[in-house]
N, C-alpha and C positions, 0 to 999 in steps of 0.2 A: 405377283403371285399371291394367290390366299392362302391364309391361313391352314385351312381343309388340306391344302395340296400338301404342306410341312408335315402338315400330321400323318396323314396319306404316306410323305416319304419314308415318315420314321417305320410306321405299321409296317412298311416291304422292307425294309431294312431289318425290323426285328424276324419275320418271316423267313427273309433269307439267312440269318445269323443263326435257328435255331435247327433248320434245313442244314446247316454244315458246320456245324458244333463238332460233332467229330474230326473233319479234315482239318479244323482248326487247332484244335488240339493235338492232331495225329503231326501238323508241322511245326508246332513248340514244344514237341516231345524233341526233336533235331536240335531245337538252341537256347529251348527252358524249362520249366517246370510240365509244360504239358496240359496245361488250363488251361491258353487262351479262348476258348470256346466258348468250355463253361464260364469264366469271365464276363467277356460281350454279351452272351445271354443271359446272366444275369443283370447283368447296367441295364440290359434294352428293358428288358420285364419289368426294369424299375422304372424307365421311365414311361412304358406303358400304363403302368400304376399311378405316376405322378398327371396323366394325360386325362385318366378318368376324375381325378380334381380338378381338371383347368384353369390352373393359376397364372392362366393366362390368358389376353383377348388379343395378340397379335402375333404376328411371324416373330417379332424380334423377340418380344417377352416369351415366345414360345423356346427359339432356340435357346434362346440365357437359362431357361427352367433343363432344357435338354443339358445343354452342359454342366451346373451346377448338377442334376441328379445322376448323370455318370461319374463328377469329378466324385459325389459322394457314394456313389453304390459300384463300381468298376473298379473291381480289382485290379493290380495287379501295375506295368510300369503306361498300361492302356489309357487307364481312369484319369491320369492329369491331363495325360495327351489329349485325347478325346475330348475332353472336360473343356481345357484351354481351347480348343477348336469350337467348339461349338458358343463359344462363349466370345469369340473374336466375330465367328461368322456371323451372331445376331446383332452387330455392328451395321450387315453392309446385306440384310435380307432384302432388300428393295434394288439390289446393284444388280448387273449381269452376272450369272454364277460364277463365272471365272474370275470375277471381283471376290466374291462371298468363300470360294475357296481359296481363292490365294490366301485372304485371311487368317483361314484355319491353316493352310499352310505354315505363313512365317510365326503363327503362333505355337505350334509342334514345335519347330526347329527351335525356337526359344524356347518357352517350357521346359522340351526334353534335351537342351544344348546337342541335337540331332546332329549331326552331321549332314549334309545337303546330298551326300550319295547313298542313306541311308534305303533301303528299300521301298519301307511304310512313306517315306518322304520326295521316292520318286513317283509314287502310284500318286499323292496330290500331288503332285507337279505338273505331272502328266495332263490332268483336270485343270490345273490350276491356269494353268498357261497359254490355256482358249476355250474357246466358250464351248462347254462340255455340250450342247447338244448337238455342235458340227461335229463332234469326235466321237458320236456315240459307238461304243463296243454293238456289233451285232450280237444279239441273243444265240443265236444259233452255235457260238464259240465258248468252248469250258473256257470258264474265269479263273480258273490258273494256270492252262497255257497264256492267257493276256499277261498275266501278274506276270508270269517268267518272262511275256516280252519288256513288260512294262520297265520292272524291279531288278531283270535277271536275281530273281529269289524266289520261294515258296516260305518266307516270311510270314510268320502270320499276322503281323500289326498290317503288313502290306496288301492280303487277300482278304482282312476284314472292312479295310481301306476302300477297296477295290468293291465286295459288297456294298459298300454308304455309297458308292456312285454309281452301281450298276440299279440300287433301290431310285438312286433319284431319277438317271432313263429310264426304267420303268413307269415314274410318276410324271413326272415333264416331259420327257421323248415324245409322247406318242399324242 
């Protein structure tokens, strides 16, 4: 996969995160402060920002810069998580994605000493555990009925989760 496409995934990724800032927040008002929204869309912004520097000339150098500028600009318990994941996944950007998410997978679960039935933890799992483009989510289905199947939760580390992989069928699905 190129480079283009990584960048590609991040752009629909921040796209769809700032598209549902609100519901993100409207379900961490249920089990937190009520930010996650504004969080995510703040990290993406940054590292849209860190994108138009290009401090990087490959997938892996690219994800590593991803993750570093979430672990540093994403608030909140998201920023390591996320941080750690993207910084595992640029290990293994030339593998099958289910390789490159497992990745970010057992990296969360360490990171954030996750518990393995955590929600956010079962939405990668879900991904993680076959190759995400036989499993594509139809578009045509709300993304938080799947998370309820996924997660059984409305979670929001779990339907922002779920967003980072509905951006990547968007860019590689099709």
């Amino acid at each position: 996969m190129k480079l283009e496409q990584y960048e590609l995934w991040i752009k629909e990724f921040n796209s769809l995160i700032q598209e549902n800032e609100e519901l993100l927040n409207h379900y961490d008002t249920m089990s937190g402060d009520g930010d996650h929204g504004t969080n995510v869309v703040q990290g993406s912004r940054a590292v849209l920002e860190m994108m138009d520097r290009r401090p990087y000339s490959d997938p892996s150098q690219f994800m590593k810069q991803v993750g570093l500028t979430l672990l540093a600009k994403l608030d909140g318990a998201c920023g390591p998580l996320y941080g750690a994941a993207f910084n595992a996944m640029a290990l293994h950007t030339f593998d099958p994605s289910n390789e490159m998410f497992h990745s970010g997978y057992e990296a969360i679960a360490k990171r954030g000493q996750t518990p393995r039935d955590h929600p956010m933890l079962k939405v990668w799992g879900h991904f993680a555990n076959r190759d995400i483009l036989e499993t594509a989510i139809p578009k045509q289905h709300e993304f938080v009925e799947q998370i309820t199947t996924i997660a059984n939760s409305t979670d929001p580390g779990a339907i922002s989760s779920y967003l980072l992989f509905q951006a990547w069928l968007n860019v590689f699905g099709e």
